[in-house]
C-alpha positions as CSV (number, residue, x, y, z in Angstrom):
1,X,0.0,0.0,0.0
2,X,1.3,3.5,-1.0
3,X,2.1,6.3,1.7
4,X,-0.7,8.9,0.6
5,X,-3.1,5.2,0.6
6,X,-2.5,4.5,4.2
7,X,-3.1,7.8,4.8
8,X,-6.5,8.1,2.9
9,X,-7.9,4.6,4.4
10,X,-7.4,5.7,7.7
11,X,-9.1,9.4,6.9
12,X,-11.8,7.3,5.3
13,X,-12.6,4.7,8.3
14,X,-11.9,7.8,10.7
15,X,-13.0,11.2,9.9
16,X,-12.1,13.9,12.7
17,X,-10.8,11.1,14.9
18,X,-8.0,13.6,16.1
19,X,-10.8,16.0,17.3
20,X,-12.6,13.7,19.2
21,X,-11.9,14.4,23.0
22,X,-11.4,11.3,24.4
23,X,-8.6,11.5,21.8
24,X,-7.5,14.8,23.0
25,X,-7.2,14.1,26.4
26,X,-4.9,11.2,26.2
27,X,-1.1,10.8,27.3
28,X,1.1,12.3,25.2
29,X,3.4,9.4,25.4
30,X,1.2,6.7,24.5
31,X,1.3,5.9,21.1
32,X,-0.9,3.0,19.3
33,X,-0.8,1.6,16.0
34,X,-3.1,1.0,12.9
35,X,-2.7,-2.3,11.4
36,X,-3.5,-4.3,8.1
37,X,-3.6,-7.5,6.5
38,X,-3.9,-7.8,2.7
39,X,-6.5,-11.3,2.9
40,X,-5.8,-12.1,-0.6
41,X,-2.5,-13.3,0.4
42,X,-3.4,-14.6,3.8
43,X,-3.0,-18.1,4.7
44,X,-4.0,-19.2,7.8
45,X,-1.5,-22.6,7.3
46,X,1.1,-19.6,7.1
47,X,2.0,-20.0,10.7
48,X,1.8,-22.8,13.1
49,X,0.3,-21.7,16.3
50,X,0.0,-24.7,18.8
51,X,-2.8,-24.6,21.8
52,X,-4.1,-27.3,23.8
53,X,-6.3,-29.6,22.9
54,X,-8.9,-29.0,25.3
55,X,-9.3,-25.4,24.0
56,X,-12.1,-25.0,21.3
57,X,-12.8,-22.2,18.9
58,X,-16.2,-20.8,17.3
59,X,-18.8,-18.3,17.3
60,X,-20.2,-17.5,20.2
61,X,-23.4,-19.4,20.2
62,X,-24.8,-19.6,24.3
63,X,-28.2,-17.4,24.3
64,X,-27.4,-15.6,27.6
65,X,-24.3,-13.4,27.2
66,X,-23.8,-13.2,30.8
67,X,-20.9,-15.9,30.2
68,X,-19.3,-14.3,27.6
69,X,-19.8,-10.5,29.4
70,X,-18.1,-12.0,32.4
71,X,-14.9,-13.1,30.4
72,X,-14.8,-9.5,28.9
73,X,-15.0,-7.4,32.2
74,X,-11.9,-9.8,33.4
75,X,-10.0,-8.4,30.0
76,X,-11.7,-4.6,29.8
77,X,-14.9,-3.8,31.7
78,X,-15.2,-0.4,29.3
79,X,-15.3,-2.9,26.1
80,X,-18.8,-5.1,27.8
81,X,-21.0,-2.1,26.6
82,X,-19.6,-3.7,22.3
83,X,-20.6,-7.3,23.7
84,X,-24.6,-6.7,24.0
85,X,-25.2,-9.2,21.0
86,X,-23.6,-12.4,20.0
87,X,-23.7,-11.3,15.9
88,X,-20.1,-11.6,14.9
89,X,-18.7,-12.6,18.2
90,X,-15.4,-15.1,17.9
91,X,-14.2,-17.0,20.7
92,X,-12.0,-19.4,22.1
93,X,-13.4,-21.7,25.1
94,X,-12.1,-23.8,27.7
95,X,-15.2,-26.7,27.8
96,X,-18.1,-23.8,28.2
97,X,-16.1,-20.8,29.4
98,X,-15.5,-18.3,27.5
99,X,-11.3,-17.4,27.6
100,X,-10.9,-15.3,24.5
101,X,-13.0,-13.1,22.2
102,X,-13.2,-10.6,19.6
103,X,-15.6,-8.8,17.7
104,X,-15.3,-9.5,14.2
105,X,-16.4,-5.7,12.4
106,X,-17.3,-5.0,8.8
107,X,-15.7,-1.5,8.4
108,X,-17.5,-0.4,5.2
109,X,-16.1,-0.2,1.5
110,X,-13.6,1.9,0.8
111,X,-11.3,3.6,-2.1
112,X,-7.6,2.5,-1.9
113,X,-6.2,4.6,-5.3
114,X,-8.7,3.1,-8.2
115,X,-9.0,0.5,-6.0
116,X,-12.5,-0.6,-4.2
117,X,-11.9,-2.7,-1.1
118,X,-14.4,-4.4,2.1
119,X,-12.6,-4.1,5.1
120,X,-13.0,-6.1,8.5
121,X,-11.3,-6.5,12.0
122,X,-10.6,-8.0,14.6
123,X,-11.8,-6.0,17.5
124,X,-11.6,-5.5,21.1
125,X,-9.9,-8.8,21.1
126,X,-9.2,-9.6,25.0
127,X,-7.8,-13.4,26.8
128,X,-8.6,-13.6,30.5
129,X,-5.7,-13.5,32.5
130,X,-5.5,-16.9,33.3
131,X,-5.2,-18.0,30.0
132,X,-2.5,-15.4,28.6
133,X,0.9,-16.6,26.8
134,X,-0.4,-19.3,25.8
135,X,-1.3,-19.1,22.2
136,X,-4.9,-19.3,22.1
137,X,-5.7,-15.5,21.7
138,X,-3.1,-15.4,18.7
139,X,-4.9,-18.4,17.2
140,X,-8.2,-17.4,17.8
141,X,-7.7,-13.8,16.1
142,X,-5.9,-16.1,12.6
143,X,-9.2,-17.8,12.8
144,X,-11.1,-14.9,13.0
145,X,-8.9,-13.3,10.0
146,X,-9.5,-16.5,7.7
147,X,-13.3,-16.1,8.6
148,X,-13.1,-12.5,7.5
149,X,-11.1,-13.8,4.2
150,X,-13.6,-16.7,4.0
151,X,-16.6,-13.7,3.8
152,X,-14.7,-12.0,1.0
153,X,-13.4,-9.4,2.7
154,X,-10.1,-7.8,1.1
155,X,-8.3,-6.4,4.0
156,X,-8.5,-7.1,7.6
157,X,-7.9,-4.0,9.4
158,X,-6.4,-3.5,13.7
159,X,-7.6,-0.3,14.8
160,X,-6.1,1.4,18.0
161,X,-3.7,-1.4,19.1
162,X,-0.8,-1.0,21.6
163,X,0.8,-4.4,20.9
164,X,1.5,-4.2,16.9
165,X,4.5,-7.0,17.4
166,X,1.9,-9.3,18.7
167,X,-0.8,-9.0,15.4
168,X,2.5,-8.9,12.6
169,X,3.0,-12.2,14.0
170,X,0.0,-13.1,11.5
171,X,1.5,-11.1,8.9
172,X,-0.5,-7.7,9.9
173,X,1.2,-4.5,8.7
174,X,1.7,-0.8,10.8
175,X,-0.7,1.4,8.6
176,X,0.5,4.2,10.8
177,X,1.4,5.1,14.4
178,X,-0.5,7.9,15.8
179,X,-0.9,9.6,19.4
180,X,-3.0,12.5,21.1
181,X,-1.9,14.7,18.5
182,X,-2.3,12.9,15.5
183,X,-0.3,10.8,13.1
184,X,3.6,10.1,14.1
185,X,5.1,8.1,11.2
186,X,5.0,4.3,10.7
């Protein structure tokens, strides 16, 4: 993707983000990253990622989202407002319990130069404590990516991420780096 493209997708998906004050009123220091995936290339056999057995992964089925609620507080209680519906919600569980998740989100159609492309995410992807450094969010967000590839998607898109190392494992791209302020380079 070209400089002034990265640029222009990320002005398309968020206009005025920079004014917003939540935005505003942020560290200065903290800086977080905009990632990508091009799916047309994506393989999910790409890289090996082992997990137990025991863990199982799928859409989150269970009709009372008290469960999977639960899980998220542990992770982020601000993110349990996105999980009041079980449309597009990706998991990874131990037996019935919920110990990862993420939002799969259709971003919208967007121009990339003469280019038209449908972009998705990942989002608000969390792992209960307990079950961190183990593989199985890192696996469950390549599943979630190969869904997103499987629904014809073109690019899979990480908004507002601290931990960029952790998603280029999976092949994802920094877009761009931004803080408070705005944009800070790549």
């Amino acid at each position: 993707m070209k400089e002034t493209e990265k640029k222009s997708l990320f002005e398309q998906m968020h206009p005025g983000y920079f004014d917003q004050p939540y935005i505003r009123a942020m560290d200065k220091g903290l800086v977080y990253e905009e990632m990508t995936l091009d799916l047309g290339a994506f393989s999910c056999e790409a890289v090996s990622i082992p997990v137990s057995g025991e863990i199982t992964f799928g859409a989150y089925a269970g009709d009372d989202l008290r469960a999977l609620q639960e899980s998220v507080a542990l992770v982020d209680k601000g993110w349990v407002q996105y999980y009041g519906k079980k449309d597009n919600v990706f998991c990874a569980f131990d037996g019935e319990r919920v110990v990862s998740f993420c939002l799969l989100d259709d971003m919208g159609v967007h121009q990339l130069g003469e280019r038209t492309v449908r972009v998705a995410g990942p989002g608000c992807v969390g792992t209960i404590p307990a079950y961190r450094k183990r593989g199985i969010g890192l696996r469950m967000v390549q599943l979630a990516t190969q869904i997103l590839k499987e629904r014809g998607y073109d690019i899979s898109y990480i908004h507002y991420t601290g931990v960029g190392p952790w998603y280029a494992k999976l092949g994802y791209e920094t877009l761009l780096k931004w803080n408070r302020d705005g944009i800070v380079g790549e």
